[in-house]
C-alpha positions in Angstrom: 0.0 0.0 0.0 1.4 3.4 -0.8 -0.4 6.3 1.4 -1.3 9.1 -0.8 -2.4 11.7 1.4 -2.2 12.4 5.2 -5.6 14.7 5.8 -5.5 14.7 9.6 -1.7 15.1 10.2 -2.1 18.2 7.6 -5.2 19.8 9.5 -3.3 19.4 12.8 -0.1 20.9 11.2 -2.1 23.9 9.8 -3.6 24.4 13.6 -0.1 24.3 15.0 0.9 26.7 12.6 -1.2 29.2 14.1 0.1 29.2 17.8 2.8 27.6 17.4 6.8 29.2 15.4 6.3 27.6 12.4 4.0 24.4 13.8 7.1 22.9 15.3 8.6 22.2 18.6 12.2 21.7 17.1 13.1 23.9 13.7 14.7 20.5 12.1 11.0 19.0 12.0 9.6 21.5 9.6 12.0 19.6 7.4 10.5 16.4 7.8 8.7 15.0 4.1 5.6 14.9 2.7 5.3 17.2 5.5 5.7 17.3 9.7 3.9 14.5 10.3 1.6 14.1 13.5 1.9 11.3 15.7 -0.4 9.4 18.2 1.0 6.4 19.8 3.9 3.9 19.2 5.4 1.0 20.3 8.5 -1.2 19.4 9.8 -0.6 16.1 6.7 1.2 15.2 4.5 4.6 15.1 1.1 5.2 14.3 0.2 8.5 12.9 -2.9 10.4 13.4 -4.4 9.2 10.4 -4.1 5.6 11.5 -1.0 4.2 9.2 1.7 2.4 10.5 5.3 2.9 10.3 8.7 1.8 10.8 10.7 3.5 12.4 14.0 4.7 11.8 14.1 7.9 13.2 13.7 7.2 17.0 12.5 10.4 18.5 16.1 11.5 16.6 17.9 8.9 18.2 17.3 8.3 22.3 14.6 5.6 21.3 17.5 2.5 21.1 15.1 0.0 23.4 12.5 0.7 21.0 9.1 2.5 21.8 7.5 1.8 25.2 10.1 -0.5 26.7 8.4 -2.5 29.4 11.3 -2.1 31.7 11.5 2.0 31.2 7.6 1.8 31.8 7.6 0.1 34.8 10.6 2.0 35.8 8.9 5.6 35.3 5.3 4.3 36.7 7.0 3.1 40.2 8.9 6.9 40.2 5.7 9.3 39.4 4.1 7.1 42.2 6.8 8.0 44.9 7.8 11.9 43.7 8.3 13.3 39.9 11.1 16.1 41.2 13.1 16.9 44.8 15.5 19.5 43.6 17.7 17.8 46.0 19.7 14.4 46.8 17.7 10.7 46.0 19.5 7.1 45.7 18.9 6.9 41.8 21.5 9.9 41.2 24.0 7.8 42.5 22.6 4.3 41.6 22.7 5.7 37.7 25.8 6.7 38.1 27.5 3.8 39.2 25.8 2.4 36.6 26.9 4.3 33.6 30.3 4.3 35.1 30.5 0.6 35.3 29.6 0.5 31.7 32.2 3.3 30.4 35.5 1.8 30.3 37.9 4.7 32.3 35.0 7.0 33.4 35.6 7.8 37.0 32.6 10.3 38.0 29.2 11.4 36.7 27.7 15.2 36.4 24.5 14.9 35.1 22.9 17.5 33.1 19.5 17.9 30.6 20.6 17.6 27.5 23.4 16.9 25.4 23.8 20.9 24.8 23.9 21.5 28.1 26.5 19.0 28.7 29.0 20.3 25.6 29.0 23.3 27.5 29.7 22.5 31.0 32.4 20.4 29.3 34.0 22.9 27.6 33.9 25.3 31.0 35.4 22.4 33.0 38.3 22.0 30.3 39.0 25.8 30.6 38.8 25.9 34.1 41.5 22.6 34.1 44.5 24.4 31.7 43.8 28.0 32.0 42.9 28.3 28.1 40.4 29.9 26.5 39.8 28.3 23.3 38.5 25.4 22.0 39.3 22.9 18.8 36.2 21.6 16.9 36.2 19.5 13.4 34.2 21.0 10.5 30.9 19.5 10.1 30.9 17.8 13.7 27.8 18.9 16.0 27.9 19.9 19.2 24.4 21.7 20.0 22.7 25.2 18.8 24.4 27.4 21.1 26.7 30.3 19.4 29.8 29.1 20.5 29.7 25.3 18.8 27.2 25.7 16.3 29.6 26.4 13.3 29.8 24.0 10.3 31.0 25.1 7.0 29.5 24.8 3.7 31.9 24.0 0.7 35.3 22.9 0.3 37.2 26.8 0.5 36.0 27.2 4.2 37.5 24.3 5.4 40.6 25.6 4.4 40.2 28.9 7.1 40.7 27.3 10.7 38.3 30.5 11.5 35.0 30.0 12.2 31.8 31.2 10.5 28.3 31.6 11.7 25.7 29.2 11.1 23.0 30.9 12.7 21.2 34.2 11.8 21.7 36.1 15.2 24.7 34.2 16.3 26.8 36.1 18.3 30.4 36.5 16.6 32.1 37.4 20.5 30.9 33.5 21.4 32.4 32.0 18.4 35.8 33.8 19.3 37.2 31.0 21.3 36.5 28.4 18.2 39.4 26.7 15.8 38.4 24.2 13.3 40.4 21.4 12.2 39.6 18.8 9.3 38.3 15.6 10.0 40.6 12.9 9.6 43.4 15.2 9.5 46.1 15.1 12.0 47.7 17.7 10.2 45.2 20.4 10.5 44.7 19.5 14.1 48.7 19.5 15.6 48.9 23.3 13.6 46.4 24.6 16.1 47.7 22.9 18.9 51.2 23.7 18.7 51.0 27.4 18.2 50.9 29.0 21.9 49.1 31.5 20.4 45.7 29.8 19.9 45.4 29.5 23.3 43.7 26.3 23.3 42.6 24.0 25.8 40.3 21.2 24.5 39.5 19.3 21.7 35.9 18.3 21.0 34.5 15.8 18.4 32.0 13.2 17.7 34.2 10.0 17.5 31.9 9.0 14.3 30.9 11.8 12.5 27.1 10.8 12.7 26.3 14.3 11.8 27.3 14.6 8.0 27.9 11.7 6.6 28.9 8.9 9.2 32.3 9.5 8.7 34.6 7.0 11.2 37.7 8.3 12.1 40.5 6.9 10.0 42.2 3.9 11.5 44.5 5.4 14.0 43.3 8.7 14.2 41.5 8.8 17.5 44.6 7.7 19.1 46.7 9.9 17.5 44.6 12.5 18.8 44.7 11.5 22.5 48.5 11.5 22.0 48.3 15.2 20.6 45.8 16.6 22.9 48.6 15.0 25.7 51.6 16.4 24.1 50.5 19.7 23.7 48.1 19.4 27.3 44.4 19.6 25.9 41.1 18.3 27.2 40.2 15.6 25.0 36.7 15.6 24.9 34.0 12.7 22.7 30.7 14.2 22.2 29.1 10.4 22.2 25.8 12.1 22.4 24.7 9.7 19.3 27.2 7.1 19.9 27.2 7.0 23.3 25.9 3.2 25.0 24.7 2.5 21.3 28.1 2.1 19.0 29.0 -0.3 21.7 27.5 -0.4 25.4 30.6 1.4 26.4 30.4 3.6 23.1 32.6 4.6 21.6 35.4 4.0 24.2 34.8 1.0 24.4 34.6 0.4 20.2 37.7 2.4 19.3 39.5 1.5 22.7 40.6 5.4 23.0 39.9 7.0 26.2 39.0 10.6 26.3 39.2 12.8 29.6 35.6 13.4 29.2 32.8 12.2 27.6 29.1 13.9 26.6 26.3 11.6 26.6 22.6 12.2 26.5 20.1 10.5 23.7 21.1 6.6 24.4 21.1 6.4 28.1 17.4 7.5 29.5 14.9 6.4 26.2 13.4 9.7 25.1 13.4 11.1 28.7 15.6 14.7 29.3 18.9 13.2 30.7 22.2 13.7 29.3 25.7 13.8 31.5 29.2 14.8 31.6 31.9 11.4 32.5 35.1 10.9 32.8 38.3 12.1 34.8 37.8 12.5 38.4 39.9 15.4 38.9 38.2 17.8 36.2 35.2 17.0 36.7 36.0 17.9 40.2 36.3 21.0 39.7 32.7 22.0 39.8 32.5 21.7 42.8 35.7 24.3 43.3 34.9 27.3 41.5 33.1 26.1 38.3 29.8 26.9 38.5 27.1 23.9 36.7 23.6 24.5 37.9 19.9 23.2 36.6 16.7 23.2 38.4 16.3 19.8 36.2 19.5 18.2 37.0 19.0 14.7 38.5 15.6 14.4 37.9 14.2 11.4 39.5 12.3 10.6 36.8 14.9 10.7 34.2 17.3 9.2 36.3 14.6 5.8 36.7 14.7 5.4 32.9 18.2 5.9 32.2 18.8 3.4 35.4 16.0 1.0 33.7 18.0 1.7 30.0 21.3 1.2 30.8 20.2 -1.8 32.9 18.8 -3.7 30.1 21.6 -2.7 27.3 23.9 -4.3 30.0 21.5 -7.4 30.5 20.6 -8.0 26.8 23.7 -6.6 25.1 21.1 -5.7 21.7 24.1 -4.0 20.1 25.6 -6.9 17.9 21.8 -7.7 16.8 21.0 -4.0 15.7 24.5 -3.8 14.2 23.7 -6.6 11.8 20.4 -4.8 11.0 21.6 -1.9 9.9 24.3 -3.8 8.2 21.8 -5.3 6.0 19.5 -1.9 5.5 22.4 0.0 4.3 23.2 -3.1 2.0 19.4 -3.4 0.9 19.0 0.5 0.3 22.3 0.8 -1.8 20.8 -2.2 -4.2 17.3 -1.1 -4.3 18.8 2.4 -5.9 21.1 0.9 -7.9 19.1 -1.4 -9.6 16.5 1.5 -9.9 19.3 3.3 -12.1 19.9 5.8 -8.9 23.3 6.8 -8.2 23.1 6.5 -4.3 25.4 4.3 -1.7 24.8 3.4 2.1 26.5 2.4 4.8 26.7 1.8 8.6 28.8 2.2 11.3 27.0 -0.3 14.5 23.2 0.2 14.7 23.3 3.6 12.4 23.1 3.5 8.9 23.7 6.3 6.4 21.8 6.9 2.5 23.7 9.2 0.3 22.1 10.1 -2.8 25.6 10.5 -4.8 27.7 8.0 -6.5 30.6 7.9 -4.2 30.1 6.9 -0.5 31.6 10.2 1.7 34.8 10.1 2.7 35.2 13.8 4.2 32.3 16.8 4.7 32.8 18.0 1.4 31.9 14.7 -0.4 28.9 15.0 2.0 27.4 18.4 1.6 28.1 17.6 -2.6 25.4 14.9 -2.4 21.9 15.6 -3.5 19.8 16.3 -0.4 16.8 17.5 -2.8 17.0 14.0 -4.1 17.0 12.3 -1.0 14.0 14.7 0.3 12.1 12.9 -2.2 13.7 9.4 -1.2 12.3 10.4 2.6 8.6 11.3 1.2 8.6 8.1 -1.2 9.2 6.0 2.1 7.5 7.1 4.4 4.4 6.8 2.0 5.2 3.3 2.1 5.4 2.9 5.6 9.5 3.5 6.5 10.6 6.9 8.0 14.3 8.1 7.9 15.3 11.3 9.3 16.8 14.5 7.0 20.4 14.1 6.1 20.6 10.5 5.6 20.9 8.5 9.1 18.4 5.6 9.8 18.8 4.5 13.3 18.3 0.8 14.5 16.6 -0.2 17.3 17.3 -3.4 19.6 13.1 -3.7 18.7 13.7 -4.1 14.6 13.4 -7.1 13.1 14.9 -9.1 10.4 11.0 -8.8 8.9 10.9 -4.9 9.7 14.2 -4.6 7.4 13.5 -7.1 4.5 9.9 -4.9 4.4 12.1 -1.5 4.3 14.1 -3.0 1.6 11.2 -3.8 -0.3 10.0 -0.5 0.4 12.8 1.5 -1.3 13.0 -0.8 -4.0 8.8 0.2 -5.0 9.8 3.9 -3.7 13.3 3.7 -6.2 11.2 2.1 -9.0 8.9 4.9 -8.8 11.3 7.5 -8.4 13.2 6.7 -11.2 10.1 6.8 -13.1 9.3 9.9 -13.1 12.5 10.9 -13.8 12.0 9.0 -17.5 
């Protein structure tokens, strides 16, 4: 079946519309093809929209959902916690019981700070690492994500940017003072990165990145290259810092410490360790993260919520337990594989790929090897590739990534293949 129209998810969109900035909570959704869909309930591997279809999906609330929806353990978890207290703004056992938790799981983590959301925890990162070497600025990598706020959110589009370690706004209002303290390196360059640490002048005292570039492209660092960062940020005496955000507890239950066996001095986490609730935290070195309690300041009427805190406790109890990361590892093996041929034998010059349980469609002809083989792909193309899917019953998020859940199937991914082989058939149709 191929749904044709969505008449209910449009009328509610239009009523958002009018109360709501642009009928979204989140400006990334007003992306989302045929249009921002409208949801009602959901479970497993699957959503149900308001005008009753069913879906698989690969989108998972963006990424926290890796349980699936409506895991029984986070359920029961989060029940048994609105019955005793939904906030305390003060000390209860599951900050510490989560803690030990995550640190048990997070090969050389030695204390927790837990914060709202991955954002949140960049920054309070970043201030810790100032606060620990007395420098001001920080190293990112171009197209790497770290959250919306002025001084991170700076990714550069086409190759002549990436030559200028300066950095340039992404953001209409962005304040240029914030993105002062930024440097930007090349991905997968070691080069580029040692220039900026080695001259005293730039003054800088971390270096952040997502261990897989999940943000444009699902890039993997080069063999050797995370450890030959850890070995410059400790020659030159940076804060190495892995946003794990996305890969954290999903590329491996220890993330991506654990998968690349490179330990950073800290480590943000938020959308794989509490299952769509607000949670994300700060791990790693005992001593730096130490210092907020001696002169940095990290505050948050939210921080430790209890009911967070029960489903990240219920989350990272069953990853531990059931260890779903080899299972959803093959799955999105096999989509990327299955998506890849579907366009191909449709005539479409598109490849796919995954790194663990995240796989990435690129409508080009050459899988990306660096940002700029990224943002050269055909995003209008693959805006079409998301509408053509979802209408039969597979959604994908903007940019390419289709996450796996522990809750897919080897039935929910032979019926995506089958649906991008009738959405790639069509597709290339109407091109003829």
């Amino acid at each position: 079946m191929v749904i044709t129209d969505w008449p209910e998810s449009r009328a509610r969109f239009a009523r958002a519309r009018t109360s709501l900035v642009g009928g979204v909570s989140s400006g990334l959704r007003a992306q989302m093809r045929p249009l921002p869909l409208s949801f009602d309930s959901a479970d497993g591997a699957r959503m149900t929209d308001a005008d009753g279809n069913r879906y698989l999906d690969y989108m998972l609330a963006w990424g926290p959902l890796f349980l699936g929806h409506g895991h029984p353990a986070v359920v029961a978890a989060v029940g048994e916690q609105l019955h005793r207290a939904q906030a305390f703004g003060a000390g209860h056992r599951l900050e510490y019981e989560t803690a030990e938790l995550l640190l048990e799981i997070t090969p050389g983590a030695e204390r927790v700070l837990w914060s709202n959301t991955g954002s949140e925890a960049v920054q309070v990162a970043l201030r810790l690492a100032r606060a620990a070497t007395g420098r001001q600025r920080f190293v990112k990598f171009a197209g790497h994500y770290h959250g919306w706020q002025d001084n991170v959110l700076i990714n550069y589009r086409g190759a002549d940017a990436l030559d200028d370690s300066r950095p340039v706004p992404t953001s209409a209002g962005q304040s240029a003072a914030a993105m002062s303290d930024a440097r930007i390196a090349r991905w997968n360059d070691l080069g580029s990165l040692e220039r900026l640490l080695a001259d005293p002048a730039n003054d800088v005292g971390a270096v952040i990145l997502e261990p897989v570039l999940a943000n444009s492209g699902l890039i993997e660092p080069a063999p050797g290259f995370l450890q030959s960062v850890r070995e410059l940020c400790d020659r030159y005496g940076q804060v190495l810092i892995f946003d794990e955000v996305i890969t954290g507890a999903r590329l491996a239950l220890g993330g991506a410490r654990e998968f690349y066996g490179v330990i950073p001095d800290l480590s943000t986490m938020a959308k794989g360790i509490a299952s769509g609730f607000s949670l994300a935290a700060v791990v790693g070195r005992r001593d730096i993260l130490g210092l907020a309690l001696g002169g940095v300041v990290h505050a948050g009427t939210y921080n430790g919520s209890p009911i967070a805190l029960a489903a990240a406790h219920a989350t990272l109890a069953t990853l531990r337990e059931t260890r779903p990361h080899a299972h959803a590892s093959a799955l999105a093996a096999t989509l990327a594989t299955g998506l890849a041929s579907a366009f191909a034998r449709a005539g479409l010059p598109a490849t796919a790929h995954a790194v663990g349980p995240i796989a990435q469609l690129v409508l080009g002809p050459e899988r990306p090897v660096g940002v700029e083989d990224y943002l050269a792909s055909d995003f209008a193309a693959y805006d079409d590739v998301l509408e053509a899917m979802a209408a039969r019953g597979s959604l994908g998020l903007p940019g390419g990534r289709w996450y796996v859940s522990a809750a897919h199937t080897a039935d929910d991914i032979a019926e995506t293949v089958a649906a991008a082989e009738s959405a790639a058939a069509a597709l290339a149709g109407a091109r003829s």
